[in-house]
PyMOL CGO cylinders between C-alpha atoms (Angstrom):
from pymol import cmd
from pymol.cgo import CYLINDER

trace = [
    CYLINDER, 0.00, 0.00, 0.00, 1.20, 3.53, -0.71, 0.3, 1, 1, 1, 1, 1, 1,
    CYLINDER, 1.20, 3.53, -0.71, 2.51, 5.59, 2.39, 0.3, 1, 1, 1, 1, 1, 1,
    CYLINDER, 2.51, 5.59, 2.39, -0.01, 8.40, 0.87, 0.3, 1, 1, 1, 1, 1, 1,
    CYLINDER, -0.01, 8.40, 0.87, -2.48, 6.28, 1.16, 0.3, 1, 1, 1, 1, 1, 1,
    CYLINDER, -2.48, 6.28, 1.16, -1.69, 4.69, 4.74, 0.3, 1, 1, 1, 1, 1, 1,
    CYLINDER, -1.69, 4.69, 4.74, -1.38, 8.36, 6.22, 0.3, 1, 1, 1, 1, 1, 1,
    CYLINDER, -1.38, 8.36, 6.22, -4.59, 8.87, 4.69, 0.3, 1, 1, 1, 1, 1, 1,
    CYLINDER, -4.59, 8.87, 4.69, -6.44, 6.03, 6.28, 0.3, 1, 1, 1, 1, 1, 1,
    CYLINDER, -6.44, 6.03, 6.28, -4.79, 6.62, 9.51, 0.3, 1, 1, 1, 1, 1, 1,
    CYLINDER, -4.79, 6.62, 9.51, -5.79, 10.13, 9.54, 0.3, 1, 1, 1, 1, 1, 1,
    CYLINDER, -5.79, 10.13, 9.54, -9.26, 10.11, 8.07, 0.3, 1, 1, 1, 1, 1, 1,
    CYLINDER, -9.26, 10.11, 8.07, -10.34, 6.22, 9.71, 0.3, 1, 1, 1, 1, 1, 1,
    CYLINDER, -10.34, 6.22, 9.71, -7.96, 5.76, 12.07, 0.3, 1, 1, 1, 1, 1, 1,
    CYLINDER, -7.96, 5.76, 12.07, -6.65, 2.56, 10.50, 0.3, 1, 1, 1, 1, 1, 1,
    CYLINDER, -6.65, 2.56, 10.50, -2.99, 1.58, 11.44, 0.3, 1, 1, 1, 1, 1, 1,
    CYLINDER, -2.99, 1.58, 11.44, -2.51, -0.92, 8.86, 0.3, 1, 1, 1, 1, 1, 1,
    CYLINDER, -2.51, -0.92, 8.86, 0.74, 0.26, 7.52, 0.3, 1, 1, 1, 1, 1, 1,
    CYLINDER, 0.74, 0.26, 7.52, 1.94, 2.22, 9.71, 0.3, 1, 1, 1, 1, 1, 1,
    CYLINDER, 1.94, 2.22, 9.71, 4.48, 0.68, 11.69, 0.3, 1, 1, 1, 1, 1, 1,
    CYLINDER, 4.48, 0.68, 11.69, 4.29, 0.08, 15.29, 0.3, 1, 1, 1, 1, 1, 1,
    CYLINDER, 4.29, 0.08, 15.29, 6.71, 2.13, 16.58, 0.3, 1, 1, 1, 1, 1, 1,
    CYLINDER, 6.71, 2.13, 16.58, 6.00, 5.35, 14.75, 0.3, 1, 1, 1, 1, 1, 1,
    CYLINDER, 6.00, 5.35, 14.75, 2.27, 5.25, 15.42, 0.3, 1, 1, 1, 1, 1, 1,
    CYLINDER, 2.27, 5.25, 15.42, 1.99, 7.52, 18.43, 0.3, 1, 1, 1, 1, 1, 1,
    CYLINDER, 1.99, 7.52, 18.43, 4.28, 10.26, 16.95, 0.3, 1, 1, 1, 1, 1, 1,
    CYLINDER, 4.28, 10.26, 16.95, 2.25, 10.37, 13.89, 0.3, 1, 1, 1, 1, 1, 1,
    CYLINDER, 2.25, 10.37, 13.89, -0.84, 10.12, 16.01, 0.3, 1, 1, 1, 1, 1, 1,
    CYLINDER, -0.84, 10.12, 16.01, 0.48, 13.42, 17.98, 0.3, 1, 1, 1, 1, 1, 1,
    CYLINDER, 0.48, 13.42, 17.98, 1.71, 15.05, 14.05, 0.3, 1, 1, 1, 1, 1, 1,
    CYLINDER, 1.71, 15.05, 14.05, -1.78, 14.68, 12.93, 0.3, 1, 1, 1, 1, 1, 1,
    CYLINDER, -1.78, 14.68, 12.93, -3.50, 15.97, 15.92, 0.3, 1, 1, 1, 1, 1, 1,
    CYLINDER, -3.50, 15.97, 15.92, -0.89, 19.15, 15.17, 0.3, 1, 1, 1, 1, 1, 1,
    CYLINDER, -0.89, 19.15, 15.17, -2.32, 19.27, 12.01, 0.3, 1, 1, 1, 1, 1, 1,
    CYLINDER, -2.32, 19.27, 12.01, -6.06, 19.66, 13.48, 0.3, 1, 1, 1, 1, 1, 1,
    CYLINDER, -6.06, 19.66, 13.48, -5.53, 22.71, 15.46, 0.3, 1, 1, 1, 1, 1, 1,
    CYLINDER, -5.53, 22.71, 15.46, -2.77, 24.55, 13.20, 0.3, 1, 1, 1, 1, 1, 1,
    CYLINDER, -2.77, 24.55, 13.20, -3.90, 27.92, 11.38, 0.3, 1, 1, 1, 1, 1, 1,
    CYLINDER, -3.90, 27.92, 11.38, -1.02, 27.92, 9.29, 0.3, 1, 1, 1, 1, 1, 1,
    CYLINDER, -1.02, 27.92, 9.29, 2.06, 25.99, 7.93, 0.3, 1, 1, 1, 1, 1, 1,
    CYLINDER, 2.06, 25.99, 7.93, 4.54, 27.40, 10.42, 0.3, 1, 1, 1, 1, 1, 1,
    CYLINDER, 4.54, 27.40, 10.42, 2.49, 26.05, 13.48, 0.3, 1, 1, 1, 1, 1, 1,
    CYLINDER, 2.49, 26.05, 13.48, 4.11, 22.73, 12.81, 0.3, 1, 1, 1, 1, 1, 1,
    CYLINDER, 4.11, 22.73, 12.81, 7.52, 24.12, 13.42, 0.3, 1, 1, 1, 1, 1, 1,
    CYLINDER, 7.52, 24.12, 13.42, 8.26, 22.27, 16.61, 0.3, 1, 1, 1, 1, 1, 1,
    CYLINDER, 8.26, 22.27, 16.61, 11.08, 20.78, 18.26, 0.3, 1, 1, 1, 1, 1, 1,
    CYLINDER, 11.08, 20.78, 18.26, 12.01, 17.40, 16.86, 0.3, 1, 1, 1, 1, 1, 1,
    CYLINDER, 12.01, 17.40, 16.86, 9.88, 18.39, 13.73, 0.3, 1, 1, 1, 1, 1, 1,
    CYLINDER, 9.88, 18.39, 13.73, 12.17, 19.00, 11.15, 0.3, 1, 1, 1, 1, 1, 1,
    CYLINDER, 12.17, 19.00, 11.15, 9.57, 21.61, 9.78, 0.3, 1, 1, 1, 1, 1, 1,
    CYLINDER, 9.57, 21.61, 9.78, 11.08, 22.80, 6.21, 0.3, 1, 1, 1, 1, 1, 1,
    CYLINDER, 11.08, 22.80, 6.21, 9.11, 23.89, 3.18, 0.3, 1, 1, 1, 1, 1, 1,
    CYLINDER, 9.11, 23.89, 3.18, 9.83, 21.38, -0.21, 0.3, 1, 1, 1, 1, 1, 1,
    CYLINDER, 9.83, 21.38, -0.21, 11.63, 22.49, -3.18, 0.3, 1, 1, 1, 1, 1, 1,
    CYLINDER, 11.63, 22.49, -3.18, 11.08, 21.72, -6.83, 0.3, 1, 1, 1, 1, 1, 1,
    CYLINDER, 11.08, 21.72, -6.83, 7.87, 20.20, -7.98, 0.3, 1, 1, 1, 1, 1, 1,
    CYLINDER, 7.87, 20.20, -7.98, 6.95, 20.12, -4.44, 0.3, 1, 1, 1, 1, 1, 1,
    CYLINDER, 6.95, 20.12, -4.44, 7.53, 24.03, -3.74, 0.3, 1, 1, 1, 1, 1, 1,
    CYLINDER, 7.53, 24.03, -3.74, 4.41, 24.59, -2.66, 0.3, 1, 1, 1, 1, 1, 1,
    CYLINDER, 4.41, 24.59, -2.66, 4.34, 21.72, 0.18, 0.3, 1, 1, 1, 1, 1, 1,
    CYLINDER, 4.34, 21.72, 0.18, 5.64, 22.09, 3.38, 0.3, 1, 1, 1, 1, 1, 1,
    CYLINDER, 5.64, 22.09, 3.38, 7.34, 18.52, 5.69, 0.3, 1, 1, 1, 1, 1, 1,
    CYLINDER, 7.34, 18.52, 5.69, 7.81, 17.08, 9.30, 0.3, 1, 1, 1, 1, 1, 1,
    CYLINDER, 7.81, 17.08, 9.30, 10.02, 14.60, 9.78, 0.3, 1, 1, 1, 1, 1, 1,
    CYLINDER, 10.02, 14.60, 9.78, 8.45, 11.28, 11.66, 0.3, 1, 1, 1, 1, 1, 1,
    CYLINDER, 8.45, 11.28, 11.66, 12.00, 9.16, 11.70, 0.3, 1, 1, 1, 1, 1, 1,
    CYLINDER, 12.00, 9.16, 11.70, 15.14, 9.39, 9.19, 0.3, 1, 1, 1, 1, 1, 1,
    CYLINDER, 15.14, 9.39, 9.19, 12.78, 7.65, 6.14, 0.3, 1, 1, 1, 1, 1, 1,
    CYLINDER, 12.78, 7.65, 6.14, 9.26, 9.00, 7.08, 0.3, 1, 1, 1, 1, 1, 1,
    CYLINDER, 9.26, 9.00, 7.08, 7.80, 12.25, 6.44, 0.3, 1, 1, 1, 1, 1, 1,
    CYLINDER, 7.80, 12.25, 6.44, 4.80, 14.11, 6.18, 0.3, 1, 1, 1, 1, 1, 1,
    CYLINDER, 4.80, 14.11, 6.18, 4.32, 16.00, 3.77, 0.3, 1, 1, 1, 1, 1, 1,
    CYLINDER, 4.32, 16.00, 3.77, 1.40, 18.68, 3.08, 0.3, 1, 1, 1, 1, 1, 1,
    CYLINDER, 1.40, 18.68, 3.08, -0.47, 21.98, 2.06, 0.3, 1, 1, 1, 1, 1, 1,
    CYLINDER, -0.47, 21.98, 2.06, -1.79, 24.62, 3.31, 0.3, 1, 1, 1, 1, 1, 1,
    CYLINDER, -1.79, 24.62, 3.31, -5.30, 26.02, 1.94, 0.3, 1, 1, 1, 1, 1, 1,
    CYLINDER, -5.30, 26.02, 1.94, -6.51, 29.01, 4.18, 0.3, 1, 1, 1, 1, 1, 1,
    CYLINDER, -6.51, 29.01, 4.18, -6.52, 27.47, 7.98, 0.3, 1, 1, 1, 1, 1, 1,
    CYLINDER, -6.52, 27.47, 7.98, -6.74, 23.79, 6.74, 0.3, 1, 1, 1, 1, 1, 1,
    CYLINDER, -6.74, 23.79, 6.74, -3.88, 21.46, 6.38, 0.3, 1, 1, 1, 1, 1, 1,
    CYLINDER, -3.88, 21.46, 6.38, -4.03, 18.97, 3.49, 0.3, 1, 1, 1, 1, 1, 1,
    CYLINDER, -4.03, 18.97, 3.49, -2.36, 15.95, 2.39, 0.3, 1, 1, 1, 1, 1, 1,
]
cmd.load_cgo(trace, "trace")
């Protein structure tokens, strides 16, 4: 299954399948972030790794869950999306 995808069912259905055991509650507390944040820069926290994408991607912004996993979204007014 696609990572996109598995974020997205973990986000939207809470489904874990995919998601590895060890990283769950970190992207549990990243996506909870994502709920309450009014703009791009509220994810800029310690231990983040908050940085806006380059390229194609310019327009995304990323958190870092562990050396291989990140997050990667958009902002659209006050609503994160990804």
């Amino acid at each position: 299954m696609k990572r996109r995808i598995v974020a997205e069912l973990f986000f939207t259905k809470g489904s874990y399948k995919g998601i590895p055991a060890q990283y769950s509650v970190r992207i549990e507390l990243m996506l909870d972030r994502f709920v309450v944040s009014k703009e791009a820069e509220d994810m800029n926290l310690p231990g983040y790794k908050f940085h806006k994408l380059k390229g194609v991607m310019k327009k995304e912004y990323a958190v870092s869950v562990t050396g291989q996993w990140r997050i990667t979204f958009k902002f659209f007014s006050e609503d994160a999306q990804r």
